[in-house]
C-alpha positions as CSV (number, residue, x, y, z in Angstrom):
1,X,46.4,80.1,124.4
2,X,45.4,82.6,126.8
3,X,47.6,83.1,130.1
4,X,46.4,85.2,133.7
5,X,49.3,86.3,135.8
6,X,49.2,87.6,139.3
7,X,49.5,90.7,139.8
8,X,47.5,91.6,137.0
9,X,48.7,94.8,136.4
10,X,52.8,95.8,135.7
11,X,54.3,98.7,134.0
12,X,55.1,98.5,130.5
13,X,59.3,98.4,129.3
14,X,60.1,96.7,132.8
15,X,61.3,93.8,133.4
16,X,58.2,91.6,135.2
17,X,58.6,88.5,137.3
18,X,54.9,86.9,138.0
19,X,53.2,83.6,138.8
20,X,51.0,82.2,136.1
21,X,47.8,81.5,138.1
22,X,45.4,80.1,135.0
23,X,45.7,79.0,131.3
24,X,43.2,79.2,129.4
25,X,42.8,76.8,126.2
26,X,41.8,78.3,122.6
27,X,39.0,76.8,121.5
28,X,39.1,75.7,118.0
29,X,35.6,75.7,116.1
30,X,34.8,72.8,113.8
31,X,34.9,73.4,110.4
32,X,31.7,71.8,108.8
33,X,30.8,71.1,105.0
34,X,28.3,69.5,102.9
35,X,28.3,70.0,98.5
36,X,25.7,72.2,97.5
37,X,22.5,69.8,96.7
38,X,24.0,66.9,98.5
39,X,23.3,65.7,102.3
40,X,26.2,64.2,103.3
41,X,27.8,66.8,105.9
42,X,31.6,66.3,106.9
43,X,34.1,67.9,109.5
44,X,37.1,69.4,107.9
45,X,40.6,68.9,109.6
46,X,42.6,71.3,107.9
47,X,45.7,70.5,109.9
48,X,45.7,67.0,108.7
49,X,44.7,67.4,105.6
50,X,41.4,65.0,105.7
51,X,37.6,65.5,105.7
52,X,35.2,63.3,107.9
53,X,32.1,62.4,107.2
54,X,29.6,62.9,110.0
55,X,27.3,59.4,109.3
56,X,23.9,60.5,111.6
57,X,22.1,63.5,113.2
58,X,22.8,61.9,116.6
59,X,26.9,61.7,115.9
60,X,26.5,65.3,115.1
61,X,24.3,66.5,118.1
62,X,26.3,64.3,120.5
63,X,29.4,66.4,119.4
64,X,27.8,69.5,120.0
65,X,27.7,71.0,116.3
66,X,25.9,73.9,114.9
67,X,23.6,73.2,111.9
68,X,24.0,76.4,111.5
69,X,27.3,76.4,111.3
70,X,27.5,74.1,108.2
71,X,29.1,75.9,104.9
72,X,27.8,75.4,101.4
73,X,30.4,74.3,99.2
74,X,30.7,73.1,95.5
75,X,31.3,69.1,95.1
76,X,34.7,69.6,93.8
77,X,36.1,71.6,96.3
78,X,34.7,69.3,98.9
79,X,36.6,66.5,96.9
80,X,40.1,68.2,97.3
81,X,40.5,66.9,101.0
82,X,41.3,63.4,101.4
83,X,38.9,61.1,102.9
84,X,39.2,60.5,106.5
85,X,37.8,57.9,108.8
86,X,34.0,58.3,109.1
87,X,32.4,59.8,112.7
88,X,29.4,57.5,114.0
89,X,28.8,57.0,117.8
90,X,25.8,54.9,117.8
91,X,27.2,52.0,115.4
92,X,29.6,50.9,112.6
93,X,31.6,53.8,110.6
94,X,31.9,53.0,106.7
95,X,32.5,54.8,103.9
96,X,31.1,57.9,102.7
97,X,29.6,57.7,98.8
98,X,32.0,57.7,95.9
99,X,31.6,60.8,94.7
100,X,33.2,62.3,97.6
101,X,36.5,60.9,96.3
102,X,39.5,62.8,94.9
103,X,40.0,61.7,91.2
104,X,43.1,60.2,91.1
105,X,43.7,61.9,87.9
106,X,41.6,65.4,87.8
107,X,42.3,66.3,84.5
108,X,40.6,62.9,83.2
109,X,39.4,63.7,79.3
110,X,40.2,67.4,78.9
111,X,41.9,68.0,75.6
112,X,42.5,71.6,74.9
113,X,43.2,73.8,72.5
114,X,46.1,76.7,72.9
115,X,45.4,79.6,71.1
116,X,47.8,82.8,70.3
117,X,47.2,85.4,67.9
118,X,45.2,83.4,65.1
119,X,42.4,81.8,66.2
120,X,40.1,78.6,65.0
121,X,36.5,79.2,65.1
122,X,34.0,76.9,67.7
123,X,33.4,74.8,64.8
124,X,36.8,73.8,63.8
125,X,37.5,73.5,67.9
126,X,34.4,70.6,68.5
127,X,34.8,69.5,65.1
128,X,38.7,68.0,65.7
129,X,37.7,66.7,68.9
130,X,38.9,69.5,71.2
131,X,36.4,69.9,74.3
132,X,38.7,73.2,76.3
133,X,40.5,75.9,75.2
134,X,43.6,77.4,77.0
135,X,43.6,81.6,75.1
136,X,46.8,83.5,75.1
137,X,45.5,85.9,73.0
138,X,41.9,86.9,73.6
139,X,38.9,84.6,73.4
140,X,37.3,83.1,70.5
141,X,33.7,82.4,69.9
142,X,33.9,79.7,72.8
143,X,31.5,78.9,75.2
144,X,33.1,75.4,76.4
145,X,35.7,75.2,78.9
146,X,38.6,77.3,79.8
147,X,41.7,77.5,81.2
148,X,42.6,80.4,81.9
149,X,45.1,83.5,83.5
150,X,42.2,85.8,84.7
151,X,38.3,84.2,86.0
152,X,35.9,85.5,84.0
153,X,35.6,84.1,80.4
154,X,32.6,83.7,78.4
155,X,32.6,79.8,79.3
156,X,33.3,78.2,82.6
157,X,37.3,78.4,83.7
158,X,38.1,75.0,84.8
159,X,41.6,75.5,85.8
160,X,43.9,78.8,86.3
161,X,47.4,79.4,85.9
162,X,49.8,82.5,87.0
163,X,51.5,82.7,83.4
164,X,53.6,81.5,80.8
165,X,56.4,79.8,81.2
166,X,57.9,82.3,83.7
167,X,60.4,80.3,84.5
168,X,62.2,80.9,81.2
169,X,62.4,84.8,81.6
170,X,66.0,85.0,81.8
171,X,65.6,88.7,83.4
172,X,66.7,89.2,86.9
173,X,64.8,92.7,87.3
174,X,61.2,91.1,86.4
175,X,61.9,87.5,86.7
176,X,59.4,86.2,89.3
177,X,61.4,83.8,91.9
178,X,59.8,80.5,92.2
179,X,58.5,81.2,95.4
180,X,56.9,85.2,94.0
181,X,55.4,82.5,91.4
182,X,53.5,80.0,93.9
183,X,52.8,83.4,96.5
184,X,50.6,84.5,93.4
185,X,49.5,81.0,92.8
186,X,48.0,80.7,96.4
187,X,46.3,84.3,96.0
188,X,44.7,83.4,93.0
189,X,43.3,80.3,95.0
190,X,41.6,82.2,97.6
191,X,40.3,84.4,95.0
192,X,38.6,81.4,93.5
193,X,38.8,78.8,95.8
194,X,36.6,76.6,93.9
195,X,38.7,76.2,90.3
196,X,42.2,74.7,90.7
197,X,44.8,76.8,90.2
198,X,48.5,75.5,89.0
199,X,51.8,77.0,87.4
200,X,53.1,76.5,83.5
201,X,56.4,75.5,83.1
202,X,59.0,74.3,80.6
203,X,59.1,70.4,81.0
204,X,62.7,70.7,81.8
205,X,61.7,72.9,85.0
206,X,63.5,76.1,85.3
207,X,64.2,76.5,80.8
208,X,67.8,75.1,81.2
209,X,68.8,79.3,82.7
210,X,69.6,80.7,85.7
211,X,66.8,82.7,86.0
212,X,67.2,84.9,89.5
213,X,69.8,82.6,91.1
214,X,73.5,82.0,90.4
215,X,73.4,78.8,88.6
216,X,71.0,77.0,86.5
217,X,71.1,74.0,88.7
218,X,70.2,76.2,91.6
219,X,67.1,77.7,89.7
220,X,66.1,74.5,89.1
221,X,66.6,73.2,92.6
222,X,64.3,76.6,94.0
223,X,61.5,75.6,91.7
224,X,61.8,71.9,92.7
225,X,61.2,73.1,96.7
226,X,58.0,74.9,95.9
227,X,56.9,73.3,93.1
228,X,54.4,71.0,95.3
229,X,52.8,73.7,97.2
230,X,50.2,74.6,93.8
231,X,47.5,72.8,93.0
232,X,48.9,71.5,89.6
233,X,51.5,72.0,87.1
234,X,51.3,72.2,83.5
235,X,54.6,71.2,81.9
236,X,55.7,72.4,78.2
237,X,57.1,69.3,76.4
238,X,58.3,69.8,72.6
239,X,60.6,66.8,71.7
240,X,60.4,66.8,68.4
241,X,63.5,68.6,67.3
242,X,66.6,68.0,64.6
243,X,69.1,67.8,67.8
244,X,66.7,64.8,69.6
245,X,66.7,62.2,67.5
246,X,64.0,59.9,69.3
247,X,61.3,61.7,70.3
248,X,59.7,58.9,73.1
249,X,63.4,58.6,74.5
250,X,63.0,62.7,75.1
251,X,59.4,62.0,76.9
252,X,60.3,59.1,79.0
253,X,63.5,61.5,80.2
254,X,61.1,64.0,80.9
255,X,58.3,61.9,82.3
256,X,61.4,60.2,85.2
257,X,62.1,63.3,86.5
258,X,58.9,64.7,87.3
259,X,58.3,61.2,88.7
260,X,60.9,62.2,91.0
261,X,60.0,65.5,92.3
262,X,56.5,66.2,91.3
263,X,53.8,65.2,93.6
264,X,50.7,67.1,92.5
265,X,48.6,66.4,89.2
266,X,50.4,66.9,86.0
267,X,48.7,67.8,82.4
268,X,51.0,68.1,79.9
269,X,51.1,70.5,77.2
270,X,52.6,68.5,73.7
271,X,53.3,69.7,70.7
272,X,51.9,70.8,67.7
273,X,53.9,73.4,66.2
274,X,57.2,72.8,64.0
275,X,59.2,74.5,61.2
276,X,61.5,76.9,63.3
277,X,63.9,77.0,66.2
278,X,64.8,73.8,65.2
279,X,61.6,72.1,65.4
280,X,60.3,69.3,63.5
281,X,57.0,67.9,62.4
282,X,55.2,66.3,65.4
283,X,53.2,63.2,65.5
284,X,49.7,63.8,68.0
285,X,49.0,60.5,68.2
286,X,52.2,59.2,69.5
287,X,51.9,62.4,72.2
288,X,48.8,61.2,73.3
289,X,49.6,57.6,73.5
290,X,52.9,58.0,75.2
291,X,51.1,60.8,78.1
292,X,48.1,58.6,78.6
293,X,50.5,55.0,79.3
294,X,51.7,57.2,82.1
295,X,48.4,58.3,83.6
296,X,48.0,61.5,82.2
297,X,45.1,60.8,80.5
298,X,44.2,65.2,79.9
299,X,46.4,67.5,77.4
300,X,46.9,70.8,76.0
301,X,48.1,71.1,72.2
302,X,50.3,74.0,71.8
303,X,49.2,75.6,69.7
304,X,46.5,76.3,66.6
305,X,49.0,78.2,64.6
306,X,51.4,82.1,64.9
307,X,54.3,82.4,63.0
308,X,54.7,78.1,63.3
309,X,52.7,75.6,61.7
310,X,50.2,73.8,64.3
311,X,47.1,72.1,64.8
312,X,45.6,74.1,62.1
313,X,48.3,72.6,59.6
314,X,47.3,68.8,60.9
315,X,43.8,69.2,61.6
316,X,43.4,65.1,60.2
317,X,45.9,64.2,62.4
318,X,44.7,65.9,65.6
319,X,41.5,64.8,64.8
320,X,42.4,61.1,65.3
321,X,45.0,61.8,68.4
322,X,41.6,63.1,69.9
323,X,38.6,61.0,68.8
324,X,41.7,58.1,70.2
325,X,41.7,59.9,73.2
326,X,38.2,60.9,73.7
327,X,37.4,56.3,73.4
328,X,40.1,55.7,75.8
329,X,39.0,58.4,78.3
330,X,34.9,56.8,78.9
């Protein structure tokens, strides 16, 4: 807010005594949205969190809105906010349209493919049922869904991510702290405000080191206090190993505790890679089953192939996990 004082005039570095004779109120202009080829035009309450949908013309005039001052927007951003209660001052308020509704899952049906160093063709990639792929390594002939580090790909980016796993860089001089890691995340956001933008972890949430901090359970306790503030969180989850005996025991173990302390959208990544660090031979279908009784009905496989065995090695396999997946997701 804006104050007057009387005198109006003082000396500045001195001490002042003066009688506030006015205050004057900031105004706060509306913020007004509709979806690009859509008519529906809402009011946008930032502070709480909600949009509003704005039922009539007369509602709108009445309030003393600018047509003008309406932004264009793409449908899925406008979905983001929450639906508030509808504005209508010459009758009944009810509900805007469904399609202005969050998803309660976003990632819905997405079942991509990571790729490192060797890469399948688009063939192979629609051919096992894969309908995204998530490139660590440069693209491959894809013109289908991404997610991806930078923007531009030569298909549409559906979702974006800040890197790796950087939780499990176990170097104090370049390790990002969890907060450096969701700064980035947020300025990749207004960069492209319309894609969702998340971080990658390791399911266990901060790689079982201590990262920047003195403790392991205190790197894991930082990441937990900024972990909500992204969009979404991908979350590494290999449990088929010699020293884990039951694999579904290791999910549901993993599954509780993001339960506990995650609050946005999850898509796991599962495995698909075995033979070294003590990895074994993974069964996709089980994966898939297990993450979709939970909700998370989207995936990544990690990954094609490197120097470990992968999707490429149990193309039949993934082939089923996704033609089940691709049934249970219509």
């Amino acid at each position: 807010m804006k104050v007057k004082f009387e005198p109006n005039e003082f000396e500045v570095g001195k001490e002042y005594h003066g009688k506030i004779i006015e205050i004057e109120p900031v105004i706060v202009k509306p913020l007004l949205q509709k979806a690009e080829g859509y008519d529906e035009v809402f009011l946008i309450k930032k502070e709480e969190n909600i949009k509003q949908w704005i039922m009539n013309p007369e509602t709108f005039e009445k309030r003393g809105y600018d047509w003008n001052k309406i932004e264009l927007v793409s449908l899925s951003g406008l979905k983001e906010y929450p639906v508030g209660e509808s504005l209508n001052d010459f009758g009944m308020s009810k509900n805007p349209p469904d399609i202005y509704y969050p998803e309660p899952y976003p990632f819905k049906g997405i079942r991509a493919l990571l790729t490192l160093k060797s890469k399948p063709n688009r063939q192979q990639i629609t051919d096992l049922g894969f309908n995204a792929i998530m490139p660590y390594s440069g693209s491959v002939d894809w013109t289908g869904d991404y997610i991806s580090i930078p923007k531009d790909r030569p298909g549409k980016v559906i979702l974006r991510f800040t890197g790796d796993e950087l939780d499990c860089n176990n170097n104090k001089r370049d390790n990002p702290t969890p907060q450096e890691d969701v700064d980035e995340c947020l300025r990749m956001k207004l960069e492209t405000p319309e894609i969702m933008v998340g971080i990658n972890l390791e399911g266990s949430i901060g790689c079982g080191i201590s990262g920047c901090y003195e403790s392991v359970e205190k790197y894991r306790e930082e990441w937990v206090k900024v972990i909500n503030k992204v969009n979404y969180v991908s979350l590494n989850v290999y449990p088929y190993r010699r020293d884990w005996p039951d694999p579904l025991e290791k999910m549901e173990e993993f599954y509780n505790f993001w339960k506990a302390n995650i609050t946005v959208p999850i898509i796991p990544v599962i495995q698909a890679h075995w033979i070294t660090v003590g990895l074994t031979k993974p069964d996709p279908i089980e994966q898939v089953k297990f993450w979709f009784s939970k909700g998370l009905t989207g995936f990544v496989a990690y990954c094609w192939a490197d120097e470990n065995k992968g999707v490429r090695d149990m193309q039949d396999e993934w082939k089923e996990a996704n033609n089940w997946a691709r049934k249970e997701s219509i």
